[in-house]
PDB file of N, CA, C, O and CB in Angstrom:
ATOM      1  N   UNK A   1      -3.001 -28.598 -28.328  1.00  0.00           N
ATOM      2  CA  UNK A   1      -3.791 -27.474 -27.856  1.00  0.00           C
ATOM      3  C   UNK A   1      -4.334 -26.669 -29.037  1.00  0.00           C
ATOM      4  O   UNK A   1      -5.459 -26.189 -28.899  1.00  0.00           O
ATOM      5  CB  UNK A   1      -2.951 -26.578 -26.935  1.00  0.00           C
ATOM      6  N   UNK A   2      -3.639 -26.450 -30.245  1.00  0.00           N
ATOM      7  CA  UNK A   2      -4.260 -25.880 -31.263  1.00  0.00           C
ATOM      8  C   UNK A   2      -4.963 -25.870 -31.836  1.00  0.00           C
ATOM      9  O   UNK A   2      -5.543 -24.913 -32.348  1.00  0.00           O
ATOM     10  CB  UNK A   2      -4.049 -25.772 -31.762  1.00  0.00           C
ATOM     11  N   UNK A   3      -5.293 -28.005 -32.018  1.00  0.00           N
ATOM     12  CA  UNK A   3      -6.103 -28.494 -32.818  1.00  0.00           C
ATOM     13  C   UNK A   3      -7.660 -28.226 -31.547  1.00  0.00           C
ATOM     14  O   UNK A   3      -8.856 -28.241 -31.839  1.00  0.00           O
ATOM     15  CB  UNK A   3      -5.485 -30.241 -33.389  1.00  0.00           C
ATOM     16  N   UNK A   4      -7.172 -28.060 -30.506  1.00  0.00           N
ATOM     17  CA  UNK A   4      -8.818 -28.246 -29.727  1.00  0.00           C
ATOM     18  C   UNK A   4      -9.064 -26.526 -29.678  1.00  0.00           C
ATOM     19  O   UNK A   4     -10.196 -26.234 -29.293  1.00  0.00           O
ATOM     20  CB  UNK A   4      -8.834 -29.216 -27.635  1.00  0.00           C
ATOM     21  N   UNK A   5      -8.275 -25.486 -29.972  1.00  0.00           N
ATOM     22  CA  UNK A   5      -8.736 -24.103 -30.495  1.00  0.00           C
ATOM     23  C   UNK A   5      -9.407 -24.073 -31.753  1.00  0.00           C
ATOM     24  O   UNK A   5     -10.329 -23.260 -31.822  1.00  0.00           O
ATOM     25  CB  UNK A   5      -7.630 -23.199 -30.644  1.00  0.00           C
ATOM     26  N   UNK A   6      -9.119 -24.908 -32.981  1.00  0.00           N
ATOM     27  CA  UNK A   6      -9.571 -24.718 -34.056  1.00  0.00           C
ATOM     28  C   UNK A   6     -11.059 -25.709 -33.621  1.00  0.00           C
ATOM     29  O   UNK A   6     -12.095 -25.087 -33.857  1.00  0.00           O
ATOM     30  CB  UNK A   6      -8.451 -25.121 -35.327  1.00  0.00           C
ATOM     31  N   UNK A   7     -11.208 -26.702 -33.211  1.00  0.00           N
ATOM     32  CA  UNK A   7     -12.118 -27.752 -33.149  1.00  0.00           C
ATOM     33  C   UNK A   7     -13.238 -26.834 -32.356  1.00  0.00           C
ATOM     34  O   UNK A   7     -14.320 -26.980 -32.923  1.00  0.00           O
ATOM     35  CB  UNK A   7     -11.511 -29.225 -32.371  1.00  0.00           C
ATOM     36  N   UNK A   8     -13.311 -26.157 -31.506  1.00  0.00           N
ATOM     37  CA  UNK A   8     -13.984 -25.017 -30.575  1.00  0.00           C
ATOM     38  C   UNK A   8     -14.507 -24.031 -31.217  1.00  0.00           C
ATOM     39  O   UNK A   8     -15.681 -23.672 -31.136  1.00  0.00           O
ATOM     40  CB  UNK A   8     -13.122 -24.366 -29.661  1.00  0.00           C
ATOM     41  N   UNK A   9     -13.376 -23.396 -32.099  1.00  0.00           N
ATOM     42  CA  UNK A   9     -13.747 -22.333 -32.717  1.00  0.00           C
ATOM     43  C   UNK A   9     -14.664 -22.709 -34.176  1.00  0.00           C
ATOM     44  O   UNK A   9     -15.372 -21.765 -34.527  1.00  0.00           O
ATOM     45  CB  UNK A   9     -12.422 -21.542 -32.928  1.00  0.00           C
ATOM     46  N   UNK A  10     -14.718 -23.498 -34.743  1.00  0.00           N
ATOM     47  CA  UNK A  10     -15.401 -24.440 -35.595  1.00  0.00           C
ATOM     48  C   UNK A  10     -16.996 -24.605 -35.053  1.00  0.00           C
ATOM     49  O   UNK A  10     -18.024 -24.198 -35.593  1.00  0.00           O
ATOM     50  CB  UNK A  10     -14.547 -25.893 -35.563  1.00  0.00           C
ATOM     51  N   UNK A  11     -16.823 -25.357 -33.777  1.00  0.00           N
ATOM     52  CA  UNK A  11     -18.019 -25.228 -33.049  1.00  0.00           C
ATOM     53  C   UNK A  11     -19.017 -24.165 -32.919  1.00  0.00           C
ATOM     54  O   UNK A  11     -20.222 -24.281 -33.141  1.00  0.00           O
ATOM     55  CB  UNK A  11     -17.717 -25.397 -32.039  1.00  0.00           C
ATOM     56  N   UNK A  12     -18.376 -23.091 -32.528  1.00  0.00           N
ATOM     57  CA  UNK A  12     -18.595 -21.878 -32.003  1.00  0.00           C
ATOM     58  C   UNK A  12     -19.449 -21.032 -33.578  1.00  0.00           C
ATOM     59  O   UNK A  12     -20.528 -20.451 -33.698  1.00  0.00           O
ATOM     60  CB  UNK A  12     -16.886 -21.183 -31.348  1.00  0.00           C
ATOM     61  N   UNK A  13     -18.464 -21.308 -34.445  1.00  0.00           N
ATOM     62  CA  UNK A  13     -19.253 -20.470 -35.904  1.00  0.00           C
ATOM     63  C   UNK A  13     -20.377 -21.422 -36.515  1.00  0.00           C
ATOM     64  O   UNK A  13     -21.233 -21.113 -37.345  1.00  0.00           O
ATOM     65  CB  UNK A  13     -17.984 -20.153 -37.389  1.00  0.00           C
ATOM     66  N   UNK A  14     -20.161 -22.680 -35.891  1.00  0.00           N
ATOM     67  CA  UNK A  14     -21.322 -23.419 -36.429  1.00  0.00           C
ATOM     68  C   UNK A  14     -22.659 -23.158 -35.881  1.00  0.00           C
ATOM     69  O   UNK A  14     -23.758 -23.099 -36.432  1.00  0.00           O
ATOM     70  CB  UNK A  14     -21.105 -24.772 -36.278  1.00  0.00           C
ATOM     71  N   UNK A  15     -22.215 -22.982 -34.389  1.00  0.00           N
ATOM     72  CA  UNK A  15     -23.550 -22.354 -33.726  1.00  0.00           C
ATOM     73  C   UNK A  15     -24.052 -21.046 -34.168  1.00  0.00           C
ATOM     74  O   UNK A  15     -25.250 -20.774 -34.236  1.00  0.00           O
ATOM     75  CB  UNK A  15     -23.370 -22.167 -32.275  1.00  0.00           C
ATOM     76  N   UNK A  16     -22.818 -20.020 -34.551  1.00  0.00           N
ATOM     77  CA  UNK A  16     -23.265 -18.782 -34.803  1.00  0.00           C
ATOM     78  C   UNK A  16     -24.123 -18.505 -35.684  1.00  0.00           C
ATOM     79  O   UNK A  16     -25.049 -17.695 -35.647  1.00  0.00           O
ATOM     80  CB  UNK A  16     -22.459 -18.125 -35.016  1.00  0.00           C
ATOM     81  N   UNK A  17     -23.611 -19.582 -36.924  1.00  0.00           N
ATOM     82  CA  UNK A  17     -24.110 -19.425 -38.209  1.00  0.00           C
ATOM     83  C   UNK A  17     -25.887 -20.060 -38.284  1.00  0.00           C
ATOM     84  O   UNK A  17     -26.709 -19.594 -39.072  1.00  0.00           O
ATOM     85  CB  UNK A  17     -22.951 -20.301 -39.246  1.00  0.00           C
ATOM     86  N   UNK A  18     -26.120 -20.911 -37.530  1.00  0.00           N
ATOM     87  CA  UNK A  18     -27.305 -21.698 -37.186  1.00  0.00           C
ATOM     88  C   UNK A  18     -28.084 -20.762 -36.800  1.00  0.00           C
ATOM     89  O   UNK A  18     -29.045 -20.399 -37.478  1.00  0.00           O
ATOM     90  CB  UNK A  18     -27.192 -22.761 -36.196  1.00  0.00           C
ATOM     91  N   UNK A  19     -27.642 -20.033 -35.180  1.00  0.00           N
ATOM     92  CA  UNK A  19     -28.647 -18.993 -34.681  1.00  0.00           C
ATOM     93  C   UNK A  19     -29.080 -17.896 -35.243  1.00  0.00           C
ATOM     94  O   UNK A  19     -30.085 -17.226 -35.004  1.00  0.00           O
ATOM     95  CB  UNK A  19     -28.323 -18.541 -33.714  1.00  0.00           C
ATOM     96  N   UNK A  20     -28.027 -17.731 -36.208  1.00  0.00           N
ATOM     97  CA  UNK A  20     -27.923 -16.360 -36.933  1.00  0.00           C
ATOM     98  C   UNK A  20     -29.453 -16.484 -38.265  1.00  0.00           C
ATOM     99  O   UNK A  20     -29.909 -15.525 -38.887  1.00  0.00           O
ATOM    100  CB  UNK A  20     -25.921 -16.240 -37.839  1.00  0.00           C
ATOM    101  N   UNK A  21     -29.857 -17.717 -38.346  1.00  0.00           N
ATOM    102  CA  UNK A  21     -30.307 -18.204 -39.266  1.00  0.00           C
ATOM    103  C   UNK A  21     -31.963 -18.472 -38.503  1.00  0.00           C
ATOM    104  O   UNK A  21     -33.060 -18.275 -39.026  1.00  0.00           O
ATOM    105  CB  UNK A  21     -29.306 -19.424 -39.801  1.00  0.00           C
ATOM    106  N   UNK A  22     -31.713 -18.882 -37.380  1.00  0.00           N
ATOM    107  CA  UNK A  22     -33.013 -19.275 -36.661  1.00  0.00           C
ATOM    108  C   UNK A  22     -33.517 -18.351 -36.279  1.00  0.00           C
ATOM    109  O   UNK A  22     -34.740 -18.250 -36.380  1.00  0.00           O
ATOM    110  CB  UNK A  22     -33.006 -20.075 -35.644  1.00  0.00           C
ATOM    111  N   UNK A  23     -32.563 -17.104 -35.565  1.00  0.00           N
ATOM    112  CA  UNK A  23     -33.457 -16.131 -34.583  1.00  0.00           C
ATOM    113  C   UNK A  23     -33.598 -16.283 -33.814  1.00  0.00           C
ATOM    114  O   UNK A  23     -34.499 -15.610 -33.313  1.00  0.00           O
ATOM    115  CB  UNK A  23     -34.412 -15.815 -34.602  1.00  0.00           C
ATOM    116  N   UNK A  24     -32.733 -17.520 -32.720  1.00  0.00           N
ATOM    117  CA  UNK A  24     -33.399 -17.013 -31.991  1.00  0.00           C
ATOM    118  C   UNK A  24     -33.212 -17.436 -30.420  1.00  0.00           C
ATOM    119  O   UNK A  24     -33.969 -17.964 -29.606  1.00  0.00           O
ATOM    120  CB  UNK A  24     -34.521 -17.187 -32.535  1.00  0.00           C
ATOM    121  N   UNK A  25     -31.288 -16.764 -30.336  1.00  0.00           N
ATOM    122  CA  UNK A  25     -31.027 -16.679 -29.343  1.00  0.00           C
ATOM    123  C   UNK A  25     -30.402 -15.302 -29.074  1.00  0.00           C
ATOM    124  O   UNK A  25     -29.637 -15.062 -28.140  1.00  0.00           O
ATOM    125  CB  UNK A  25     -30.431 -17.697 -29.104  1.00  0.00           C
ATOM    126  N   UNK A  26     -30.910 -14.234 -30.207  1.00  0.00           N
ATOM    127  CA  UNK A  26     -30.421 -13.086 -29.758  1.00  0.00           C
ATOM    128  C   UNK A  26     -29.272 -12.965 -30.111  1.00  0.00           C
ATOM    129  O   UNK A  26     -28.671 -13.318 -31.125  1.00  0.00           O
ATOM    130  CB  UNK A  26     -30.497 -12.901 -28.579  1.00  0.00           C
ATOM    131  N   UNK A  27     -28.718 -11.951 -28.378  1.00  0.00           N
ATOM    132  CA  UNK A  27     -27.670 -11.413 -28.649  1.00  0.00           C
ATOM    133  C   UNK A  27     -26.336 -12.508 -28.126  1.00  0.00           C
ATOM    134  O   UNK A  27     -25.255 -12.058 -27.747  1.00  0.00           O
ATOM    135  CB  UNK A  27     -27.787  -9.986 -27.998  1.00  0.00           C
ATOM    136  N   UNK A  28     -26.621 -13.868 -28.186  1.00  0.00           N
ATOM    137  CA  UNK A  28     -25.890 -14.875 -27.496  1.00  0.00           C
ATOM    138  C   UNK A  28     -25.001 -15.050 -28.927  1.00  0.00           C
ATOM    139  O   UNK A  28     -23.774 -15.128 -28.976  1.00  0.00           O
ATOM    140  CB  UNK A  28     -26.864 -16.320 -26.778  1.00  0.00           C
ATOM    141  N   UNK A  29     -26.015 -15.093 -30.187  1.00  0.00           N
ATOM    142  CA  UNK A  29     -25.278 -15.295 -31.365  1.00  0.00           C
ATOM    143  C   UNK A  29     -24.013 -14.574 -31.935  1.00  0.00           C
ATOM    144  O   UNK A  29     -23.356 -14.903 -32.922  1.00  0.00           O
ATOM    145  CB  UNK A  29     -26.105 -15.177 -32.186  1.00  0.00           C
ATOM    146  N   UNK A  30     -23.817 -13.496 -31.077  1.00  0.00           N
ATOM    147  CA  UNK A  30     -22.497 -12.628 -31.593  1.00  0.00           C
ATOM    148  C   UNK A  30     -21.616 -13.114 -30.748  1.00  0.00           C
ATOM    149  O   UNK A  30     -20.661 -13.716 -31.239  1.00  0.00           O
ATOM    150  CB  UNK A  30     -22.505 -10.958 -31.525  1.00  0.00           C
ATOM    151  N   UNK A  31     -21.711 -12.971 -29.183  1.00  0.00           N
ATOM    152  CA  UNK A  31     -20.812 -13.906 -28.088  1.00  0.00           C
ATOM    153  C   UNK A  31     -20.368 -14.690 -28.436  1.00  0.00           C
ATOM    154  O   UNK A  31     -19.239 -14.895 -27.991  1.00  0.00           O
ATOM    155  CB  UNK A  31     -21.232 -14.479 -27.109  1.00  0.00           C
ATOM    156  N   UNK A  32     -20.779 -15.412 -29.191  1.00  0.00           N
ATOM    157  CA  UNK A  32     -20.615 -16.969 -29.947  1.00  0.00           C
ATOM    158  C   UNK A  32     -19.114 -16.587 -30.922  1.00  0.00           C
ATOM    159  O   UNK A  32     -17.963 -17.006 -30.798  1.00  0.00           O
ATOM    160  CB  UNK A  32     -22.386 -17.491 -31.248  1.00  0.00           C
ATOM    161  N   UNK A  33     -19.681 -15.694 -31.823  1.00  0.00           N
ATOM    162  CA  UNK A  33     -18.516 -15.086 -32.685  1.00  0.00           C
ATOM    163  C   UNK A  33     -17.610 -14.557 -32.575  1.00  0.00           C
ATOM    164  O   UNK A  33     -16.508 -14.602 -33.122  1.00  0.00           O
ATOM    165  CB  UNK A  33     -18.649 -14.496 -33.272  1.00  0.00           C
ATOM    166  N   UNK A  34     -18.154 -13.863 -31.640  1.00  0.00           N
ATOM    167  CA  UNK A  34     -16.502 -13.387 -31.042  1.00  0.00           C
ATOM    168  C   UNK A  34     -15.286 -14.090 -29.938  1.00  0.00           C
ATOM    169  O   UNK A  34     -14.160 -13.671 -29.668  1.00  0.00           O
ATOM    170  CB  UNK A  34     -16.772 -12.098 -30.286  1.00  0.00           C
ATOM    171  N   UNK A  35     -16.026 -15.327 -29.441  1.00  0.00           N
ATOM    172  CA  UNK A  35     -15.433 -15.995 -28.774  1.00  0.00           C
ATOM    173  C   UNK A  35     -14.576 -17.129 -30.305  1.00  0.00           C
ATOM    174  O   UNK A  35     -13.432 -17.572 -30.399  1.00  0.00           O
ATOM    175  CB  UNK A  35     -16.595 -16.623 -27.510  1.00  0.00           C
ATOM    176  N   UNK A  36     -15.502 -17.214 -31.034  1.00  0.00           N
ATOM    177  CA  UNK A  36     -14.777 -17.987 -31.890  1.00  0.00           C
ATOM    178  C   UNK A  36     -13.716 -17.183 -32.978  1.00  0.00           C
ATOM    179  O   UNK A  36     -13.208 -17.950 -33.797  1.00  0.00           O
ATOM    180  CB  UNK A  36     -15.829 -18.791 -32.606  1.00  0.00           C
ATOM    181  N   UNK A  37     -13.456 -16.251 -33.053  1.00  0.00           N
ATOM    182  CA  UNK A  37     -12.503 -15.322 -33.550  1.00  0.00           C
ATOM    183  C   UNK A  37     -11.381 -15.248 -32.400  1.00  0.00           C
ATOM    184  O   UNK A  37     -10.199 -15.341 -32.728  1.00  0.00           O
ATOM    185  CB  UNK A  37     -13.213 -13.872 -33.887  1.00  0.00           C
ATOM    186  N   UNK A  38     -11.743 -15.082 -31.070  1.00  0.00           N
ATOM    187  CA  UNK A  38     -10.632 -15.042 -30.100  1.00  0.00           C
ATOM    188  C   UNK A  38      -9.987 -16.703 -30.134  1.00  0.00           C
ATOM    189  O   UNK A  38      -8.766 -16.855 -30.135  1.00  0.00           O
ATOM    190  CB  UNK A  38     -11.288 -14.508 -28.440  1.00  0.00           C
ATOM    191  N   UNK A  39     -10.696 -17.611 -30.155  1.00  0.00           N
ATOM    192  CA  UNK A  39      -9.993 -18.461 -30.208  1.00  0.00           C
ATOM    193  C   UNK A  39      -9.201 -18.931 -31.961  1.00  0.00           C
ATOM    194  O   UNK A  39      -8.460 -19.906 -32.081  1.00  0.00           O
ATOM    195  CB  UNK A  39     -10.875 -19.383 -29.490  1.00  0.00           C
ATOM    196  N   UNK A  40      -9.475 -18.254 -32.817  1.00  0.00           N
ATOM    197  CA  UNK A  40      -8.501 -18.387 -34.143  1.00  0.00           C
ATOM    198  C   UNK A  40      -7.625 -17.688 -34.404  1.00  0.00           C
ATOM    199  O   UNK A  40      -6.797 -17.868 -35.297  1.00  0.00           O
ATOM    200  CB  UNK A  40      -8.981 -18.312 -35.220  1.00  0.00           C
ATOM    201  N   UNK A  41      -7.705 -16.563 -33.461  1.00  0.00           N
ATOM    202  CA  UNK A  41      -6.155 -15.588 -32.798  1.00  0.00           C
ATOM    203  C   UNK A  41      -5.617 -16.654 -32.130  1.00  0.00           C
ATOM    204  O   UNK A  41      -4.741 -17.411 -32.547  1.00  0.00           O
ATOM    205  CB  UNK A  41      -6.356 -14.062 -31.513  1.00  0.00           C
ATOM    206  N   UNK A  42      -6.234 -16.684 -30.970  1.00  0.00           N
ATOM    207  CA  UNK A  42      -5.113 -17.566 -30.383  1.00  0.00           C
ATOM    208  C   UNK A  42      -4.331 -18.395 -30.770  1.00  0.00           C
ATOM    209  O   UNK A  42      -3.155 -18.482 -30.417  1.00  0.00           O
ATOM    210  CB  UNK A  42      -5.382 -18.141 -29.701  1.00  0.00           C
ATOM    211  N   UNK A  43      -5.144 -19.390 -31.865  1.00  0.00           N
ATOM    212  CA  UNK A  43      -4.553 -20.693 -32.672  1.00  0.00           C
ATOM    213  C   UNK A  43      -3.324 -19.738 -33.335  1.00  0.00           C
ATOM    214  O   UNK A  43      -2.152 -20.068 -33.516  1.00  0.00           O
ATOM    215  CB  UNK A  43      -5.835 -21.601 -34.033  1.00  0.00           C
ATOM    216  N   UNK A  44      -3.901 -18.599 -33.603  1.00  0.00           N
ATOM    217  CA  UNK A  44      -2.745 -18.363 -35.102  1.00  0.00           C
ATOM    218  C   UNK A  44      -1.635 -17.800 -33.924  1.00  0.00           C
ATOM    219  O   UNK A  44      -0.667 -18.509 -34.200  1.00  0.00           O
ATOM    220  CB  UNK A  44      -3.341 -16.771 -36.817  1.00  0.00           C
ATOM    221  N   UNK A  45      -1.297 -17.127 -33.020  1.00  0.00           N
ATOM    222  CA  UNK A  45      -0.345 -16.752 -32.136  1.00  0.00           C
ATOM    223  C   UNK A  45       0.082 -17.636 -31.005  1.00  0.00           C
ATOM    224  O   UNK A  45       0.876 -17.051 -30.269  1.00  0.00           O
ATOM    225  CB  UNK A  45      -0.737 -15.653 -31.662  1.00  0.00           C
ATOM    226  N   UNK A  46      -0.200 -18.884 -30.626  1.00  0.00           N
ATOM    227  CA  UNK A  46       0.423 -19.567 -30.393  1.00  0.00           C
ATOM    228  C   UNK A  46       1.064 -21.300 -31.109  1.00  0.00           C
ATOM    229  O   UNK A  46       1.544 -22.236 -30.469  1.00  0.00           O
ATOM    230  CB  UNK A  46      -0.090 -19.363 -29.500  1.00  0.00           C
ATOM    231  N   UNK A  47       0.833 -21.195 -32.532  1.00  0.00           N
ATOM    232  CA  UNK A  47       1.113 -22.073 -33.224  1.00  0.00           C
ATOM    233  C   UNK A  47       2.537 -22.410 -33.025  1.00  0.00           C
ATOM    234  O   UNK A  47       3.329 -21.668 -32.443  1.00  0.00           O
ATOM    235  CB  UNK A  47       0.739 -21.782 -34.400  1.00  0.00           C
ATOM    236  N   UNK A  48       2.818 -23.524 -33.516  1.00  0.00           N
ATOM    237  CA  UNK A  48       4.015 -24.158 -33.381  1.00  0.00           C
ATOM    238  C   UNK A  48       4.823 -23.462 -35.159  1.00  0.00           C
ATOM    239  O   UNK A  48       4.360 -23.631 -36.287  1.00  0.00           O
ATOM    240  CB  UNK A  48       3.655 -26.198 -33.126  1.00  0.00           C
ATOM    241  N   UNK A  49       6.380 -22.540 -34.670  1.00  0.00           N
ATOM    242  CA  UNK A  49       7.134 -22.097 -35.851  1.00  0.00           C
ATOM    243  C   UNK A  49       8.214 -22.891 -36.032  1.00  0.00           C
ATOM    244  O   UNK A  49       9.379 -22.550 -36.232  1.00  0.00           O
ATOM    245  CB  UNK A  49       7.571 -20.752 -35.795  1.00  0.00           C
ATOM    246  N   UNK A  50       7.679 -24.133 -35.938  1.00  0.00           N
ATOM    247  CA  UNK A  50       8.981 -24.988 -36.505  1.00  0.00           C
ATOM    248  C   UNK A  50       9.555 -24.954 -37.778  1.00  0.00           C
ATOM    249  O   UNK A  50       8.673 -24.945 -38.637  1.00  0.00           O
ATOM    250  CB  UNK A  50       8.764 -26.269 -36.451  1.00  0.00           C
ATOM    251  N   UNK A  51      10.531 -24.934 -38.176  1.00  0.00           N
ATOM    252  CA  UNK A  51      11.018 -25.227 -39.691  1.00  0.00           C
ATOM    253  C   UNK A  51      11.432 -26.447 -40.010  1.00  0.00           C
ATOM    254  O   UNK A  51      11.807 -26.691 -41.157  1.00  0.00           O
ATOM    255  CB  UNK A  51      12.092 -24.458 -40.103  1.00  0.00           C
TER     256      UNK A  51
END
């Protein structure tokens, strides 16, 4: 489950970083970012604390 939070959230800044660059989907390009920040919380708070 972690690896498909990071793989998403990867996604997500790749798009951000693209639109952010093109212009030109607005205000979809921050949605984007902040969905991909919620999902690299998540990764980091539900990671596995094995020793």
């Amino acid at each position: 489950m972690r690896s498909l939070l990071y793989i998403i959230a990867i996604i997500l800044i790749i798009g951000w970083a693209i639109g952010t660059f093109a212009y030109a989907a607005g205000g979809l390009i921050h949605i984007l970012l902040v969905i991909a920040i919620i999902s690299l919380v998540l990764g980091f708070l539900r990671r596995d604390t094995v020793v």
